[in-house]
C-alpha positions, 0 to 999 in steps of 0.5 A: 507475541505478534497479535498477527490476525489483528494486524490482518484485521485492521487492514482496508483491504479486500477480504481476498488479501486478509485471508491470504495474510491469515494463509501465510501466517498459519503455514510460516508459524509451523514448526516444520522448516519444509513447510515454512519455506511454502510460503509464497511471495506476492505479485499485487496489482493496486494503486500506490496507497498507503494501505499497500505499504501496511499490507506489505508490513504486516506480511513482513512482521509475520515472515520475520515473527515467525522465523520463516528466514535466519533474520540477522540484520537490523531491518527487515523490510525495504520498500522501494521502486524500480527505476524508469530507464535509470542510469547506471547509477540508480541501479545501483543505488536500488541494489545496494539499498536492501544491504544498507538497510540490513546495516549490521550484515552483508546480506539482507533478509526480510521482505521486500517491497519492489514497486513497478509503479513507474512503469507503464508497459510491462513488456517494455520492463521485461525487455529492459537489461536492468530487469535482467539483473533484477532477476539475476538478483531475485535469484540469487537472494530468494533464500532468505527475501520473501517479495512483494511485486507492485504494479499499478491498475494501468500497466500494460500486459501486466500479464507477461511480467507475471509470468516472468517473475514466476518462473523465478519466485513462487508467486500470488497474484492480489489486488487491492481495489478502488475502496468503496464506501465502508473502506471509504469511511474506514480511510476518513476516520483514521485519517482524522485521528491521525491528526488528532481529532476525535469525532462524536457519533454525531460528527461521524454521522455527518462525516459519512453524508458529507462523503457520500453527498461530494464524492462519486464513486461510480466516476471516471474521476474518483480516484480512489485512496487519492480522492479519499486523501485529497478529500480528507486534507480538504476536510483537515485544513478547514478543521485545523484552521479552528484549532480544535480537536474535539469536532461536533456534527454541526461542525462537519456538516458546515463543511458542505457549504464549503466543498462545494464543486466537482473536479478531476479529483473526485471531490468538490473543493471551494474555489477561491480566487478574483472574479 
C-alpha cells in the first residue's frame, strides 16, 4: 500500500497544497462510493515547475490508489497543455491524447493534468471555439477523470476561467508560490543528488551561503524554480567538469568566485567571452 502522507511530505510546495492533498486522501479511501465521488478537482495557479508535475502525480497516485474511479486502462495520468489558437489538427491531437494513454480501452480514466500555460488572457480562451469543446469534453468524461487546471501567475482575469470551469467541475482553487529559502535549499539539494553528488554537512552548508549570497529573492529578477534550476545547472556544470561525485565544502564555496554577476536570471553567472 501507497505510503500517500509521504508522497504529500516530500512535495516543495506550500502547507496549503499538502493539507489539501492529505484532505483528498482521507475522503477518496472511505469506504462509501458517495462520498468518494466528493473529491474535488483542482484549479492550481503556478509557474510551470517540476514540483506541479509531482503534486498533480501524487494526487493521481491517491485517486487511482484509492479507487475513486473503475481504473482499467494502462495509464492513469496525462498531462498536456492546451494549445494557443491551434489548428484543427492540434486539437485533435489534444483530445485523443488521454485515449492513447489509456492504451487498452477506449476511455481514459485518471487524472489529468490540462496546462493553460500558453495562454495569456483568460477571456480570450474562454471566447475561443476549442474551449467550447473542451468543455463539451469535460462534461462528458468528468465521471471517471478527476482535472488539475493550470494556469500561470500572469494570465490575465484568470478569475473568469475559474468560474467557467466551475460551472462544470467542482473546483479548489491552489497556488504553488514563488519558493522561498527552505524550499530554495530543498530544490538545490535534490537537484544534486539527482545527478549523483553527495554533499557533506559541510558543503551543504556552503551550498546554502552560495544561495543566499547570488541569489535575490526579493527581486523583480528572481524567478523562482527557473532561477533555482538556471542557478543549479551553473552549480552542476562546474561540478561535472571535475568528475566527481563526492563534493567538500571548500569545493562549493570556490564556486563564488566563480558565479559572480547578476542577470535578468536572478543568479550571477561568470562571463566568459573576448575583451
Amino acid at each position: 500500500m501507497e505510503n500517500y502522507t509521504q508522497m504529500i511530505e516530500e512535495l516543495n510546495v506550500p502547507e496549503e497544497v499538502r493539507d489539501y492533498l492529505k484532505r483528498v486522501e482521507a475522503v477518496a479511501s472511505s469506504e462509501n462510493p458517495k462520498v468518494k465521488c466528493t473529491v474535488q478537482d483542482i484549479y492550481i495557479q503556478s509557474p510551470s515547475t517540476r514540483e506541479l508535475s509531482r503534486m498533480a502525480k501524487v494526487y493521481e497516485s491517491i485517486i487511482t490508489g484509492c479507487g475513486v474511479y473503475p481504473f482499467r486502462g494502462v495509464g492513469t495520468y496525462v498531462e498536456l497543455a492546451f494549445p494557443y489558437r491551434g489548428s484543427e489538427l492540434d486539437y485533435k491531437d489534444f483530445f485523443a491524447s488521454p485515449r492513447r494513454v489509456a492504451s487498452t480501452q477506449n476511455f481514459f480514466s485518471g487524472v489529468f493534468l490540462c496546462s493553460f500555460e500558453q495562454w495569456q488572457n483568460a477571456e480570450e480562451l474562454v471566447r475561443d471555439p476549442a474551449f467550447e469543446t473542451l468543455l463539451a469534453y469535460i462534461d462528458s468524461y468528468k465521471d471517471r477523470i478527476s482535472f488539475v487546471f493550470h494556469v500561470t501567475p500572469d494570465m490575465r482575469e484568470a478569475q473568469v476561467l475559474f468560474r467557467e470551469l466551475g460551472s462544470h467541475v467542482n473546483l479548489v482553487r491552489l497556488g504553488l508560490s514563488y519558493p522561498g529559502m527552505e524550499e530554495a535549499r530543498a530544490y538545490l539539494r535534490e537537484r544534486m543528488t539527482d545527478a549523483g553528488f553527495e554533499l557533506s554537512e559541510e558543503a551543504g552548508y556552503e551550498m546554502d551561503r552560495l544561495m543566499e549570497e547570488k541569489i535575490d529573492f526579493e527581486s523583480s529578477a528572481y524567478l523562482g524554480y527557473r532561477t533555482l534550476e538556471s542557478f543549479s545547472q551553473r552549480i552542476l556544470f562546474e561540478l561535472c567538469s571535475e568528475k566527481k561525485t563526492e563534493v567538500s565544502g571548500e569545493e562549493i564555496a570556490r564556486l563564488a568566485d566563480v558565479i559572480d554577476t547578476r542577470t535578468d536570471a536572478g543568479y550571477r553567472p561568470r562571463m566568459i567571452g573576448f575583451i
